[in-house]
C-alpha positions as CSV (number, residue, x, y, z in Angstrom):
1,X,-45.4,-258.9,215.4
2,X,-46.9,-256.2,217.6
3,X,-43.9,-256.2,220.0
4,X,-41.9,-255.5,216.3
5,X,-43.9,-252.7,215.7
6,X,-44.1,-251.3,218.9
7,X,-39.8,-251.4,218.8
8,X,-40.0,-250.0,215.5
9,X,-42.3,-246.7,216.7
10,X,-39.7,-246.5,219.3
11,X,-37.4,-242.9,219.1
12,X,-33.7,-244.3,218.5
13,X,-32.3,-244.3,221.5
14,X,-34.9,-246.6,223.2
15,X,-34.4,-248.8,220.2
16,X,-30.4,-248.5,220.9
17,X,-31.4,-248.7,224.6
18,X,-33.3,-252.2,223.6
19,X,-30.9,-253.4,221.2
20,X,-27.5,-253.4,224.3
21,X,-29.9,-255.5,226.9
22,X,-30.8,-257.8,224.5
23,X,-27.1,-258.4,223.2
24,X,-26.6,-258.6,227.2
25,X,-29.3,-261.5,227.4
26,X,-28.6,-263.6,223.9
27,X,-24.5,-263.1,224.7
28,X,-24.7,-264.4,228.2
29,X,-27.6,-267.4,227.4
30,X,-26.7,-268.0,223.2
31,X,-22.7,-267.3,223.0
32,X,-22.2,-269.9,220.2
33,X,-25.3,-267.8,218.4
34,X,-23.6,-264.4,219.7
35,X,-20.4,-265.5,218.2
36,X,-22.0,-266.0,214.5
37,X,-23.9,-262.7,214.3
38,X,-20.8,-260.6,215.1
39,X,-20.6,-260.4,211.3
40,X,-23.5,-257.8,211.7
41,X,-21.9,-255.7,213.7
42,X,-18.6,-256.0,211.6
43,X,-20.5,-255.0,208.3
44,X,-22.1,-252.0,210.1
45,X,-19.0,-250.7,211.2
46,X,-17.4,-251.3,207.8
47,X,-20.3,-248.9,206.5
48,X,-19.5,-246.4,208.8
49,X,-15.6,-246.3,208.3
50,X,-15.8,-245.9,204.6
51,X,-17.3,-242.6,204.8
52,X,-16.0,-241.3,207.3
53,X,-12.5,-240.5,205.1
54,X,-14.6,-238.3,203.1
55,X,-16.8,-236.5,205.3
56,X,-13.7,-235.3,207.4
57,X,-11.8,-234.0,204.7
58,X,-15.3,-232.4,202.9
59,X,-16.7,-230.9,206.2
60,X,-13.4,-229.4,207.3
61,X,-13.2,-227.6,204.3
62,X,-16.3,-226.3,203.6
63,X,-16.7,-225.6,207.1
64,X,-13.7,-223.4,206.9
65,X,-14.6,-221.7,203.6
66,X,-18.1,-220.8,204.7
67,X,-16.4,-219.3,207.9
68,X,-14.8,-216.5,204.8
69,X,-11.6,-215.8,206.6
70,X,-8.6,-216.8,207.4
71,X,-8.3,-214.8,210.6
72,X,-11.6,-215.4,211.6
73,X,-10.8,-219.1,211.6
74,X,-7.4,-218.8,213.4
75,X,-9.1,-217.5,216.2
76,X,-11.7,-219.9,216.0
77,X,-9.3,-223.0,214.8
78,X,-6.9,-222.0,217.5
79,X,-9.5,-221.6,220.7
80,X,-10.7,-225.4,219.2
81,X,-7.6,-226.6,219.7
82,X,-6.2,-225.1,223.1
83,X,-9.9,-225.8,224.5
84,X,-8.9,-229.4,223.5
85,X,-5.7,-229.9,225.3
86,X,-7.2,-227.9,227.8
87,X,-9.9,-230.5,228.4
88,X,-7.0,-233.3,228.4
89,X,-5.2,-231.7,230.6
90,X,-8.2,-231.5,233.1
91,X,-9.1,-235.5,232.5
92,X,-5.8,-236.8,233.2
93,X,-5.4,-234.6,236.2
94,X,-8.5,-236.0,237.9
95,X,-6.9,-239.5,236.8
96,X,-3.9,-238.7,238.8
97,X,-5.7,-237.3,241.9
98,X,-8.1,-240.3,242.1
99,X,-5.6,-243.1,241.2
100,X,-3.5,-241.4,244.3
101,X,-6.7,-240.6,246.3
102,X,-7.6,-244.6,246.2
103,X,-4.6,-246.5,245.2
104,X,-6.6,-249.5,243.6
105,X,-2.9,-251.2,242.7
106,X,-1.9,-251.4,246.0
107,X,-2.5,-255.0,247.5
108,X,-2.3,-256.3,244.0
109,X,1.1,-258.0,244.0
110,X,1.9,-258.0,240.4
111,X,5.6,-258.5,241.4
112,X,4.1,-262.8,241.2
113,X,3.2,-262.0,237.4
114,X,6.4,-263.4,235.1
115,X,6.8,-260.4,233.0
116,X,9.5,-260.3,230.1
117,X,12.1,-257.4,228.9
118,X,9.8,-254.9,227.6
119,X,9.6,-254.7,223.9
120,X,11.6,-251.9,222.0
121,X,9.7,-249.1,221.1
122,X,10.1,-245.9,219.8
123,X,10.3,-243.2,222.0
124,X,7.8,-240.3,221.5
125,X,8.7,-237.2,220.4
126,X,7.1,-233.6,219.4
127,X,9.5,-234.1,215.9
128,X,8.3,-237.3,215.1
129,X,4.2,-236.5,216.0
130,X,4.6,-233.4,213.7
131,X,6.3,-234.9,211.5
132,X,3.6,-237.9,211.3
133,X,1.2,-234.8,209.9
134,X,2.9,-234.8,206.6
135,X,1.3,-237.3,204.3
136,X,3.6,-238.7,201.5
137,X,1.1,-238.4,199.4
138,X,-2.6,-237.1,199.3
139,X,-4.4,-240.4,198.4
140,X,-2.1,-242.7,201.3
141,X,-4.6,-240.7,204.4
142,X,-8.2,-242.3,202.6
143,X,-6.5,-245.2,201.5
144,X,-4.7,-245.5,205.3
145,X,-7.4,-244.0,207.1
146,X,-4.9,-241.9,208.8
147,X,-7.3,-239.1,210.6
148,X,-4.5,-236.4,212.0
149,X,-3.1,-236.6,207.9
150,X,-6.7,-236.0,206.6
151,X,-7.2,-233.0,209.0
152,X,-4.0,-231.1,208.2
153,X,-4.7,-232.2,204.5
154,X,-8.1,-230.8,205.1
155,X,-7.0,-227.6,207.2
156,X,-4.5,-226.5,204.7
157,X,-6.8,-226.9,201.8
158,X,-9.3,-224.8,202.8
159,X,-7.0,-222.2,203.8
160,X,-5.5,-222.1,200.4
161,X,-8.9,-221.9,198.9
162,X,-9.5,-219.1,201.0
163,X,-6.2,-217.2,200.1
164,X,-7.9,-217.6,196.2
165,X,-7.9,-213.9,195.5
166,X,-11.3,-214.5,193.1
167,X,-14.6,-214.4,195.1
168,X,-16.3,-216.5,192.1
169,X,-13.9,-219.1,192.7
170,X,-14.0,-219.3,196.0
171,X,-17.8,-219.9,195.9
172,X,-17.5,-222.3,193.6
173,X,-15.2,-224.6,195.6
174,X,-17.4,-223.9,198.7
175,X,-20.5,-225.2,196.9
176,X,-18.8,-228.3,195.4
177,X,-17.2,-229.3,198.8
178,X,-20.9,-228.2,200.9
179,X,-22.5,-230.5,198.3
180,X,-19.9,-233.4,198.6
181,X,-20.8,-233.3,202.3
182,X,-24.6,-233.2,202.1
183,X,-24.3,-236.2,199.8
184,X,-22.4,-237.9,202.3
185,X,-24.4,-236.7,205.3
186,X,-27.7,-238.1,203.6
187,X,-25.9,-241.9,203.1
188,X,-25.0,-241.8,206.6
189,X,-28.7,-241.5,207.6
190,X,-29.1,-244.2,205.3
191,X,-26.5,-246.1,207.6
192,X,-27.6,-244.4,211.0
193,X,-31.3,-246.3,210.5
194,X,-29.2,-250.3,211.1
195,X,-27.9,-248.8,214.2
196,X,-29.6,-250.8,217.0
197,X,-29.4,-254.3,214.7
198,X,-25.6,-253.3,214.2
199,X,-25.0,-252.7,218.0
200,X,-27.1,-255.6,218.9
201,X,-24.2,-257.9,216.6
202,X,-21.0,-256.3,218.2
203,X,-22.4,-256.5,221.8
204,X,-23.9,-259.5,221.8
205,X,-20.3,-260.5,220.4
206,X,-18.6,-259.1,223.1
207,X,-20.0,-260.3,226.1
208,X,-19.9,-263.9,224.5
209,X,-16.0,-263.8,224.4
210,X,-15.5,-262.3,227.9
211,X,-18.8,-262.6,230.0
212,X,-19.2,-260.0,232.9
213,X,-16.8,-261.8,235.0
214,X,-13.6,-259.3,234.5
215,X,-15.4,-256.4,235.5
216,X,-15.4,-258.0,239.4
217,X,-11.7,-259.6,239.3
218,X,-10.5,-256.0,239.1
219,X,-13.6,-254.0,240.7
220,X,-11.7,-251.3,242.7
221,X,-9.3,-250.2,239.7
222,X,-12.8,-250.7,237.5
223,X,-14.6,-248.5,240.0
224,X,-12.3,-245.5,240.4
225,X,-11.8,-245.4,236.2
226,X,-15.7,-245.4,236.1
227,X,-15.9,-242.4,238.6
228,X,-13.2,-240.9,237.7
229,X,-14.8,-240.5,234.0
230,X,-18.1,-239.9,235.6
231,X,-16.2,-237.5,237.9
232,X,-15.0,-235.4,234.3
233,X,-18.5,-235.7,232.1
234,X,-20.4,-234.4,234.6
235,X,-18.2,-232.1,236.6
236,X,-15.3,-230.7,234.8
237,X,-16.5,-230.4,231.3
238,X,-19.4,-228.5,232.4
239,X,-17.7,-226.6,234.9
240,X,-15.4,-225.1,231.7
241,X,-18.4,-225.0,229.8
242,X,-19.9,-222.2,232.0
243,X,-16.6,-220.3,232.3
244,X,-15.6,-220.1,229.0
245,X,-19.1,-220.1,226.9
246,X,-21.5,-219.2,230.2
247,X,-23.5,-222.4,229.0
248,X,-25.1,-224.8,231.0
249,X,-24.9,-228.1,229.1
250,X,-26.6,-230.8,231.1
251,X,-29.4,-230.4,229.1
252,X,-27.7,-230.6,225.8
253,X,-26.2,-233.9,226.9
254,X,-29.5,-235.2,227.3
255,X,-30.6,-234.5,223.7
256,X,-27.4,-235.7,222.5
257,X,-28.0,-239.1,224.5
258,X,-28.4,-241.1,221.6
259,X,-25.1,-240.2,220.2
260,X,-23.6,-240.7,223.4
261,X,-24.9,-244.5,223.7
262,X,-24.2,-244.7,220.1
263,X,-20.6,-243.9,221.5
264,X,-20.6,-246.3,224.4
265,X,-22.1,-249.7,221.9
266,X,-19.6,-249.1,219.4
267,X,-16.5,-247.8,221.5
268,X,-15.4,-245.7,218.3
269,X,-15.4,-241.7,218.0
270,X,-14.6,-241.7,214.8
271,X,-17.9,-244.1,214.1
272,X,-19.0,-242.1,215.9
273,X,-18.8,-238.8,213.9
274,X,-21.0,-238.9,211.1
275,X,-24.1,-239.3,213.6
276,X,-22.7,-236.9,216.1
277,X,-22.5,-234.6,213.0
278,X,-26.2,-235.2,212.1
279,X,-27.3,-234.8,215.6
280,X,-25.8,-231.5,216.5
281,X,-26.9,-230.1,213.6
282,X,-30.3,-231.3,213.7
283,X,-31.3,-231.3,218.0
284,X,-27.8,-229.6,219.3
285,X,-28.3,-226.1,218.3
286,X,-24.9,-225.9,216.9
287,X,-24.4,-224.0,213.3
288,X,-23.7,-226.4,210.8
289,X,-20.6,-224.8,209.8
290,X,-19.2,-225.0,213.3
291,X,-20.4,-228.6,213.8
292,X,-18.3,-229.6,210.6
293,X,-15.7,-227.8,211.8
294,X,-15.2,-228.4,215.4
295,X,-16.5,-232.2,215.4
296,X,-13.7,-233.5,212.9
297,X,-11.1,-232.1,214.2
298,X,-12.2,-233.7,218.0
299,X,-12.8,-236.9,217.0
300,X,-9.0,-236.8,216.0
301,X,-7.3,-234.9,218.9
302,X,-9.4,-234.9,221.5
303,X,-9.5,-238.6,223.7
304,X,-10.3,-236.9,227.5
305,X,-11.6,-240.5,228.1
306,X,-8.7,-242.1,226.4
307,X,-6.2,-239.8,228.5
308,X,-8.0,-240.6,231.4
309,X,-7.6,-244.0,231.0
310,X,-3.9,-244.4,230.0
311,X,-3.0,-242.4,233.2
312,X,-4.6,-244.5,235.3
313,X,-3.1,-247.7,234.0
314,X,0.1,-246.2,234.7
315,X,-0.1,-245.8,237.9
316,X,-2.4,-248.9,238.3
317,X,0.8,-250.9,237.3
318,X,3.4,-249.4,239.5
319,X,1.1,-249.0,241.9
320,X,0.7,-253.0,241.7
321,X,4.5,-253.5,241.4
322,X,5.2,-251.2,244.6
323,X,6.7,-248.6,242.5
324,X,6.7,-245.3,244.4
325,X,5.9,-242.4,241.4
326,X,7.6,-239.2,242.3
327,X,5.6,-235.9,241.4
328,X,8.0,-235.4,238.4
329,X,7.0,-238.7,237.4
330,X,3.4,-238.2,237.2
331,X,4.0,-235.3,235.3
332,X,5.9,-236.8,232.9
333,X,3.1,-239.5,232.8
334,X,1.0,-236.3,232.2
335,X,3.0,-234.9,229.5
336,X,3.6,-238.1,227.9
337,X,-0.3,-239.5,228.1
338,X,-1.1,-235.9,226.4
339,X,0.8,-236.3,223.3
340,X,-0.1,-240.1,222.7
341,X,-3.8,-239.7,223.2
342,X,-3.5,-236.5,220.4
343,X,-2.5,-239.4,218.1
344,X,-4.6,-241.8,219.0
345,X,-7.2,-243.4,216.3
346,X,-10.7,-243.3,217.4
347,X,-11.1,-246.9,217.3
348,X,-12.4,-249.8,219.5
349,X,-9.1,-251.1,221.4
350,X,-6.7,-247.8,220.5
351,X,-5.9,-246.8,223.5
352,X,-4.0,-249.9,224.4
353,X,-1.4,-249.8,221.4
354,X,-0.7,-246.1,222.8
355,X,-0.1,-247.3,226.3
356,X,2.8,-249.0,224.7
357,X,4.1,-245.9,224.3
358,X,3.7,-244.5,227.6
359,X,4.6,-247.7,229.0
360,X,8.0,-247.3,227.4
361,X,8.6,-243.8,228.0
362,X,8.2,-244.2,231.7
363,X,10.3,-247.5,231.7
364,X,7.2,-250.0,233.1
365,X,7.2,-253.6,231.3
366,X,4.7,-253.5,228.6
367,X,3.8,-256.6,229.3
368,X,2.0,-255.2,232.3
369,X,-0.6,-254.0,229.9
370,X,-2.2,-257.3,229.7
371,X,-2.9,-257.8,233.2
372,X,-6.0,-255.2,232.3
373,X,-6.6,-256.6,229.1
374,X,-9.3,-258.3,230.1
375,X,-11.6,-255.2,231.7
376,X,-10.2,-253.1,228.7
377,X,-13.1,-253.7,226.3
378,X,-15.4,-252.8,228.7
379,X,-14.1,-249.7,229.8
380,X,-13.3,-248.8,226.2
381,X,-17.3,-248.0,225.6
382,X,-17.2,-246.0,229.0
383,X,-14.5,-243.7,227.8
384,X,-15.0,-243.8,224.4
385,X,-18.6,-241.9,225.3
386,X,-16.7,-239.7,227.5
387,X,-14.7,-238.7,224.6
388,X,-16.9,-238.1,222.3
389,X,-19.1,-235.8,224.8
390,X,-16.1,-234.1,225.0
391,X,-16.0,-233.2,221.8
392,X,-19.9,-232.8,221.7
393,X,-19.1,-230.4,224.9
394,X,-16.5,-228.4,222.9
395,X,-18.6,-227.6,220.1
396,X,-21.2,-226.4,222.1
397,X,-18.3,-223.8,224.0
398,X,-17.2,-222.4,220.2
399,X,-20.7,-222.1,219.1
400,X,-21.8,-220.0,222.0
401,X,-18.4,-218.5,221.4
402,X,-19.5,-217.9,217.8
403,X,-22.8,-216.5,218.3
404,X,-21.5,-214.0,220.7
405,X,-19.4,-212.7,217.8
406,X,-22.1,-212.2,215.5
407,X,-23.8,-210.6,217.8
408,X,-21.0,-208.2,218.5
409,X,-20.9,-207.4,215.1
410,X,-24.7,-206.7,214.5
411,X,-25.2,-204.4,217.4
């Protein structure tokens, strides 16, 4: 009993902190036990998911509204999303140069492995991605969870409501949809409060199913993934940080640490969100208008970590089959990864249906994928927290961006 109350006076991230090693210690010793509690993390998920449909499409637009302008929120709309494909860009670039700099494929003879015809898929394509936007209807996104439908749905909302030529009406709208959001923000704190005993289930769970073993039967390609995320968390993103919003965010990143472990136990951004929102709000220093604004729209588009990842599978596998990648290959690898990791849902395991795609596009057997299948859950947490401090990182760039501008205009 004192050790319970002692956890419980415990700031959340030491509880979260508490709750992985002990999944570690009951999945490895208990996995039978492990196996039954997974229903706990499953339920806690389930909470999460079903708002964050709503909180999306609220935040967007009252984030939008509040900003009063619709040139004021093309410039800042547009410098969220170029800043996002810029920060792709960068993470799959230091994929390329690392997975060339080590070559952890090579030696692996995955030539012996019987693989099969690939599977037809359909090709990717700018036409189909945009068109993919359009919903056919507005309830299919909630019902479908479809994230990129819900932002656009979102996006061009608000901008309608801010093309509304009465002011009354406009505030009107703007206090409905702010209140919508509080309402949802205040049951996600509700949620937010199971979050160790929720990670604790899905963990535990985990590491049950596949032990630790994996991790060392493909250590090299494991190690050079891990660095290479490490390599563009703590490096890159910063690095743009200081050129573009003159911020230093190292120590932002270590208030935000228990949304980034919250990240890493549930290996979903778009779990993810409704705490990240709180959070930045709350300890970030991050206007609350931008935060609902430039949060949303990462934890759809932006997947650095994902990117990252997908890349260096690629050239994992034809490094493995002795496949020689021209330059013009790699950039097609490049050009391809960045549209499929735009689409990507920010959800445990996501990554690997889009690798089907890239797979295809660059004519390796899909069936490939599953030679890594079995490290792939555990690298998903890793890059999963990259992504979402990407999009943390981001935020923090447009506010400082933000503030500058209001600045501008009071002196």
């Amino acid at each position: 009993m004192r050790l319970l109350r002692f956890y419980f006076t415990l700031k959340m991230e030491y509880q979260i902190l508490f709750a992985i090693v002990a999944a570690l210690v009951v999945g490895i010793n208990f996995p039978a036990f492990s196996q039954d509690i997974k229903i706990v993390g499953t339920l806690y998920l389930g909470l999460l998911k079903f708002i964050i449909a709503p909180l999306l499409f609220f935040s967007i637009i009252s984030s939008i509204v509040g900003i009063g302008s619709i040139r004021e929120m093309g410039k800042l709309g547009g410098m969220t999303f170029g800043i996002y494909m810029v920060t792709t860009v960068f993470a799959i670039s230091v994929s390329i140069v690392m997975m060339n700099l080590f070559s952890p494929g090579t030696g692996i003879d995955l030539h012996a492995q019987s693989f099969t015809a690939a599977k037809e898929v359909e090709p990717l394509s700018l036409g189909a991605f945009l068109s993919g936007l359009i919903p056919k209807n507005v309830i299919t996104p909630f019902v479908e969870g479809n994230m990129m439908q819900l932002v656009f749905m979102s996006i061009a909302f608000a901008l309608a409501i801010l093309a509304i030529a009465d002011e009354a009406g406009r505030e009107r709208l703007y206090i409905s949809s702010q209140t919508i959001t509080d309402v949802v923000l205040k049951f996600t704190q509700w949620i937010i409060a199971l979050t160790p005993i929720g990670i604790f289930g899905l963990i535990a769970a985990i590491v049950a199913k596949y032990g630790l073993a994996p991790m060392l039967d493909l250590w090299k390609f494991v190690l050079v993934v891990l660095g290479s995320l490490g390599f563009h968390l703590l490096v890159t993103l910063p690095l743009l940080a200081w050129l573009i919003g003159k911020i230093n965010v190292y120590g932002y990143l270590v208030r935000m640490k228990n949304v980034i472990l919250f990240a890493f136990s549930t290996a979903s951004s778009s779990a993810t969100l409704p705490l990240n929102m709180s959070e930045n709000i709350k300890k970030g220093g991050v206007h609350k208008r931008i935060a609902e604004l430039v949060l949303p729209i990462g934890s759809t588009v932006n997947m650095d970590g994902t990117a990252l990842y997908q890349a260096a599978v690629a050239l994992f596998v034809a490094q493995g089959m002795g496949i020689d990648l021209s330059v013009m290959q790699q950039l097609t690898i490049a050009l391809t990864v960045v549209l499929a990791s735009v689409g990507a849902a920010g959800i445990p395991g996501a990554g690997i249906v889009m690798l089907t795609t890239v797979f295809a596009t660059i004519g390796l057997p899909l069936e490939a994928i599953g030679v890594i299948m079995l490290v792939d859950r555990f690298l998903d947490m890793f890059r999963t927290a990259v992504n979402v401090s990407g999009d943390m990182i981001v935020t923090k760039i447009i506010n400082a961006v933000y503030e500058r501008d209001i600045k501008k205009r009071r002196s």
